[in-house]
BANU-420764 format. One record per residue: x, y, z of N, C-alpha, C in turn. Coordinates in steps of 0.02 Angstrom, whole numbers, plus 50000, padded with zeros to 5 digits. Layout:
# residues N
XYZXYZXYZ/...
END
This chain:
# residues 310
454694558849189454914564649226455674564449239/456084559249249456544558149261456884558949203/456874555149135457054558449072457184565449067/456584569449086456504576349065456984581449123/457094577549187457624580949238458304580749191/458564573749180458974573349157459364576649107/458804578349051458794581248989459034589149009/458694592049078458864598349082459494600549123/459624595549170460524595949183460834594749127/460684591049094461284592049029461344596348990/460734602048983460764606548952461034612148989/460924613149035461054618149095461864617649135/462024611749104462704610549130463314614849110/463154617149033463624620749020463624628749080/462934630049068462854636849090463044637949170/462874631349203463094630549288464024629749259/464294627449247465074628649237465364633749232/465074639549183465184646249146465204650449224/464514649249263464364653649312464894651249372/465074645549379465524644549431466154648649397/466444647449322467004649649323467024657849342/466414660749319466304668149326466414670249399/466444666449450466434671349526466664672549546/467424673349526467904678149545467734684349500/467894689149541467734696749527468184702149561/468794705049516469184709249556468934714949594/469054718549655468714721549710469264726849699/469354734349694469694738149725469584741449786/470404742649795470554743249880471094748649871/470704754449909471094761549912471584761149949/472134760749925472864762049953473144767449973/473114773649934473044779649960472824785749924/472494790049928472024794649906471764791749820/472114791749784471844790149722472194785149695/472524782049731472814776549720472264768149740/472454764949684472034760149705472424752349691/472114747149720472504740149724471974736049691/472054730449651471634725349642471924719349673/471824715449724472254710549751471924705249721/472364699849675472064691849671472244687749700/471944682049705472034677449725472564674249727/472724668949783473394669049784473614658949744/472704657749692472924653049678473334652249629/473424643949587473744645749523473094649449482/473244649249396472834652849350472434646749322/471794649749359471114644749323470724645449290/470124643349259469514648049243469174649349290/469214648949368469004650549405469104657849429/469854658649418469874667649414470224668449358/470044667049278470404670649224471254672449228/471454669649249472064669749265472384676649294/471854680349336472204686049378472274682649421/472744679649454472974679249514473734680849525/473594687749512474234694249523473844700249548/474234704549563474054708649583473954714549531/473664720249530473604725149486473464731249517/473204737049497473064744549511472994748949467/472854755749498472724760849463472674765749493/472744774149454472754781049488472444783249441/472044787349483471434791249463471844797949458/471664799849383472164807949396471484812549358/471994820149347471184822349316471124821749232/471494817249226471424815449130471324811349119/471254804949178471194799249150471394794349192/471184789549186471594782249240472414780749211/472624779449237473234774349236473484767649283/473234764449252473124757349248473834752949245/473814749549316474304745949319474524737549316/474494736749248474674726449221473724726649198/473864724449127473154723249120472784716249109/473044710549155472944705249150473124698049092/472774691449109472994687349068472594686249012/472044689049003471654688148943471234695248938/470794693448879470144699848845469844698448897/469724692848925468974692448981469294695149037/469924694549087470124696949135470204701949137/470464706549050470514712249047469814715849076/469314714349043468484717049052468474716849131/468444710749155468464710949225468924715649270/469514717849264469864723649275469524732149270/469414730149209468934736949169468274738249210/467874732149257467604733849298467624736649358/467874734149386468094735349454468414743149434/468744746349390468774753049400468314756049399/467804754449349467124757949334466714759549398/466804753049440466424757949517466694760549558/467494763449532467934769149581467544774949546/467884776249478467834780249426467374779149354/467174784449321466884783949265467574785849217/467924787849243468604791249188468834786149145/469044787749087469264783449050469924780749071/470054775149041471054772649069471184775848993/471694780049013472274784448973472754777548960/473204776849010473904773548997473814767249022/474064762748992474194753649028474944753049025/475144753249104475814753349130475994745949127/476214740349084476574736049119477134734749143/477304731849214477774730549245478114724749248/477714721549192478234716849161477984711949107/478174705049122478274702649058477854694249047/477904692749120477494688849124476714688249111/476474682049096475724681749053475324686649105/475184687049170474324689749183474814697149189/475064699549172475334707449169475164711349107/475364705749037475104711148989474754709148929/474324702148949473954698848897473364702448884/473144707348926472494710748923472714715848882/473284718748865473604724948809472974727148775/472754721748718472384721448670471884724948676/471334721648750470754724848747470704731548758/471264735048809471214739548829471394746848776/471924744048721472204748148674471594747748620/471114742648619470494742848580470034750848607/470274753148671469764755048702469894763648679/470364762848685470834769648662471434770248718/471664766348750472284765448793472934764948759/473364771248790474164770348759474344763948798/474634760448777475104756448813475954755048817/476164755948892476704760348891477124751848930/477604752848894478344747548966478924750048924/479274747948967480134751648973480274743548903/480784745848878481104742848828481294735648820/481634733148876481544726948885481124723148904/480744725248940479844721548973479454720848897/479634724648866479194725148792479314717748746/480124720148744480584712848727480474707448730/480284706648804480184699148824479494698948832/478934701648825478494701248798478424697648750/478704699748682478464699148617479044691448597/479574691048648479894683148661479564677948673/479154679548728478824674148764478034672248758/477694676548704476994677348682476874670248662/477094667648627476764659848607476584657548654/477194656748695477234653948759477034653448812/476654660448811476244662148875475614659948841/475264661548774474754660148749474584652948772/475064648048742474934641148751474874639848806/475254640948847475174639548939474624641448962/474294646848949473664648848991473004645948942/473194645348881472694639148850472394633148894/473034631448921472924625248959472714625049013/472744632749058472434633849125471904634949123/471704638349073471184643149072470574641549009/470934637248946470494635448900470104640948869/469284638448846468844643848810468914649548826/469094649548892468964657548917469604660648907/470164659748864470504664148835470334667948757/469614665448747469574665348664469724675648666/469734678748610469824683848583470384686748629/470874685148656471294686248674471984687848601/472214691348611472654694748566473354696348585/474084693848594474614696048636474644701848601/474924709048614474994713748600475564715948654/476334716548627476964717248673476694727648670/476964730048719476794739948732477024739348673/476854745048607476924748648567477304754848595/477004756148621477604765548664478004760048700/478764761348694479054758248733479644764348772/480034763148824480394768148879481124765548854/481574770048831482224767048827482414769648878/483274767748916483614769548973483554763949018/483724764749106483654761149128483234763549202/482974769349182482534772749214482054777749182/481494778249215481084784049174480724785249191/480234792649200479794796449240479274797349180/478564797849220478084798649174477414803549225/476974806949190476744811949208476184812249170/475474811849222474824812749196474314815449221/474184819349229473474822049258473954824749351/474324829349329474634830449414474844824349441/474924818349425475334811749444475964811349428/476614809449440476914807249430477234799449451/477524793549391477654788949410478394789749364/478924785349435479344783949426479494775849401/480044775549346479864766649344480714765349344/480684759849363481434756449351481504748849360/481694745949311481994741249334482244735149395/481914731249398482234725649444482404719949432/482374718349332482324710849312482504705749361/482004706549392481944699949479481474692349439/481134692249439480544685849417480684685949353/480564689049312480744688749238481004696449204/481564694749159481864698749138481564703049112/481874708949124481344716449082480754718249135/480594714449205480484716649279480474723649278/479904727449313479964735049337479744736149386/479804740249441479354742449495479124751049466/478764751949497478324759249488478434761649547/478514768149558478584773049640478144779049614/477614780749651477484785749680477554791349724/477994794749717478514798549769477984803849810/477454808449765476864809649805476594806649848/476214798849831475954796649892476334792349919/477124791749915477534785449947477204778449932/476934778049877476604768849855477104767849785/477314763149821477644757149763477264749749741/476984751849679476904744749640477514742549621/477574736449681478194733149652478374726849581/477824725549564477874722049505478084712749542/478224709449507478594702749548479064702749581/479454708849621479974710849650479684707549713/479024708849738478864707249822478224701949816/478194698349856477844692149876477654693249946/476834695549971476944692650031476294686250036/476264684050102475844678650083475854674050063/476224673250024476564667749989477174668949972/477594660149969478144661849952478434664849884/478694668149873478884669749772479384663549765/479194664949718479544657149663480254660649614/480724655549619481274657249578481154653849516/480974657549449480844653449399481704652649349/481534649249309482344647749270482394653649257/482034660349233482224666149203482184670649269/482274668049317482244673649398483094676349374/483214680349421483774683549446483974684349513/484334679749532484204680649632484684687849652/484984687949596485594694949618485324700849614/485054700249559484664707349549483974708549559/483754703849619483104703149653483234706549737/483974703649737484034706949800484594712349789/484764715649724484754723949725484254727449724/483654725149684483174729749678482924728249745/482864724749776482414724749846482624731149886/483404730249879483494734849940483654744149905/483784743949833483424748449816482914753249818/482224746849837481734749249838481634752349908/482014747049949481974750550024482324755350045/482664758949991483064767250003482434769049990/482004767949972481314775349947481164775250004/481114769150070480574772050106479994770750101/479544769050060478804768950060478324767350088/477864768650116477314767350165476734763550133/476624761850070476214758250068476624753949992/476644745850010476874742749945476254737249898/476134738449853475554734549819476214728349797/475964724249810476724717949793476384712849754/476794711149693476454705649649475894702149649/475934698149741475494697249735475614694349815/475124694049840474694696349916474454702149940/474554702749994474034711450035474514714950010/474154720550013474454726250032474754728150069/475524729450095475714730450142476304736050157/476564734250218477254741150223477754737350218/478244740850223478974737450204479224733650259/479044732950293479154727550352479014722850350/478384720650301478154715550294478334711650235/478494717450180478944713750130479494712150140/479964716650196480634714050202480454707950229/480264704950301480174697250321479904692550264/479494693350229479334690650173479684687750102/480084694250080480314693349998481074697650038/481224700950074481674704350050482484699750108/482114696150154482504693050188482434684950149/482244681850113482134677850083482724676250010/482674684549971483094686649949483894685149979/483844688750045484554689950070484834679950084/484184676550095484494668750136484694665250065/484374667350009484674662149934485314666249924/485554672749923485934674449898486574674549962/486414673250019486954673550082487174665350095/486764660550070486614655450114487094650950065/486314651750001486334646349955486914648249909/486984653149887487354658249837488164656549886/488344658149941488634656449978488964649949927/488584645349968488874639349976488964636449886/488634636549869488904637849763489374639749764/489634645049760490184647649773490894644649803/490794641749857491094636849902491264630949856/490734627549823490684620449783490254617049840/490014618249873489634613649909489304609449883/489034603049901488674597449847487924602049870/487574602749815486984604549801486384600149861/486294595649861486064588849881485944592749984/486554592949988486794593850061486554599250080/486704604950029486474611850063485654614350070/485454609050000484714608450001484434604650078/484614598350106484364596450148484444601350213/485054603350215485184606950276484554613050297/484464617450237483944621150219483234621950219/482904615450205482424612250187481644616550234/482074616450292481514618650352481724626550371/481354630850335481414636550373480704638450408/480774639850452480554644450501480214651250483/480674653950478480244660750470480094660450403/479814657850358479614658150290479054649550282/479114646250331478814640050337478124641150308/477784648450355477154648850353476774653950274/477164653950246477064655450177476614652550137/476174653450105475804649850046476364646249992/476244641449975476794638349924477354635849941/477454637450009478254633950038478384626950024/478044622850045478114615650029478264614649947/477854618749891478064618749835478554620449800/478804625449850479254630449790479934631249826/479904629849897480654629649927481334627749897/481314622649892481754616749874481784619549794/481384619449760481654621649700481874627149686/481754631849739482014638249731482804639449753/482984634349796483584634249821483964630949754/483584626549742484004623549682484134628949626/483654630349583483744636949538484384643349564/484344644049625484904648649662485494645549651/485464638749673486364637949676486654636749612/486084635549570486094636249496486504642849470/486024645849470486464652649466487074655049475/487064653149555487874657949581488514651549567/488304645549557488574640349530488974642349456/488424645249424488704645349361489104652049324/488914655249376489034663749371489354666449448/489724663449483490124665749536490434673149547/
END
């Protein structure tokens, strides 16, 4: 009997793994009238959530969805593709990406399988089709089997300029530019319902990370850019949903302390070493998800920057 237990956890083992990785399940959350949020998780990318742990969305218009970042794989894509299905039966028309990083537009594939245009502004496309190995291999390693039939596919329709308006079903979205987190960066505005998908421009909940391809300068133009619109509701990379109050304490004053503080003192020649320790403990950003991780290197990457580019 004991043999025959044995025999059936080992068989069953694969299938108990599969089902743990399966239980994350994106939830939409009405933001405002036909506007909708998918919030992920705020871990790294596992097979535990397919590597959505970004944020995403969509607007229900009367032609069709438009769909905002379509995830890091075919399987996350599907899982996306659900969670609209119990807003709407409408098909997704357009796949907006807002940028360039892996869980934004690795899902391209499935969705343009489906009959989806897929649309990004010119440079997001770019660095797309730059960084595709790269993202492939990396989320190989997070994520394993469960990237199989995954396909990089950089937007085919791409937006030249450095702004551009788009129009579907009585919607209009505005897009522009913030190459903040990675170059070729966009935020989306809704000027009807005042909602901005900000793309990796806003972090709340956690701290945002300065990666080697961040921009601290033009993270904190577009921030305060974004805060000439005004907007009452911001879907932000990745945490809640929130208002601009909460992104400013969050990402947009965070912004202002690398580029006032750290940027500052680069500038100055300060020894790196010094300005990092002085720094080390903030306060109003302490209570952030990721602080202990990402502080210190984020200061470093900053003085990097204004160090080298004064």
């Amino acid at each position: 009997m004991k043999r025959v237990a044995i025999y059936l956890f080992a068989v069953m083992l694969p299938f108990l793994s599969l089902c743990a990785w399966a239980d994350y399940q994106p939830r939409a959350e009405q933001v405002a009238g036909n506007v909708y949020a998918l919030i992920g998780p705020l871990d790294q990318r596992s097979p535990d959530n397919d590597g959505l742990n970004a944020n995403f969305g969509f607007v229900v218009t009367t032609r069709g969805v438009i769909l905002i970042d379509s995830g890091a794989s075919r399987l996350g894509a599907t899982k996306i593709e659900a969670a609209i299905r119990k807003v709407t039966d409408k098909p997704v028309r357009w796949v907006i990406n807002s940028g360039s990083q892996d869980h934004r537009w690795l899902g391209n594939s499935y969705f343009a399988s489906k009959g989806a245009e897929i649309i990004a502004m010119s440079r997001t496309a770019a660095t797309q089709a730059e960084y595709a190995a790269q993202h492939m291999e990396s989320l190989n390693r997070f994520i394993g089997e469960r990237m199989q039939g995954t396909k990089p596919l950089p937007a085919p329709k791409t937006l030249a300029g450095e702004l551009a308006t788009l129009k579907l079903g009585g919607e209009t979205l505005d897009l522009a530019y913030t190459d903040a987190h990675f170059p070729g960066d966009i935020r989306i505005w809704l000027p009807k319902q005042r909602v901005v998908f900000s793309g990796d421009l806003v972090f709340v909940d956690r701290l945002l990370g300065v990666l080697p391809w961040s921009n601290v300068r033009n993270s904190q133009r577009a921030f305060r850019a974004m805060e000439a619109l005004r907007p009452t509701r911001i879907v932000p990379g990745h945490g809640r949903v929130c208002d601009l109050s909460q992104a400013k304490r969050e990402s947009g004053d965070y912004y202002d302390f690398l580029a006032e503080k750290v940027g500052a003192a680069a500038k100055e020649m300060e020894p790196m070493d010094a300005l990092i320790d002085r720094y080390t403990d903030l306060p109003a950003f302490r209570h952030l998800e990721n602080y202990d991780n990402l502080h210190r290197t984020n200061m470093n990457r900053a003085f990097t920057e204004f160090e080298s580019a004064p």
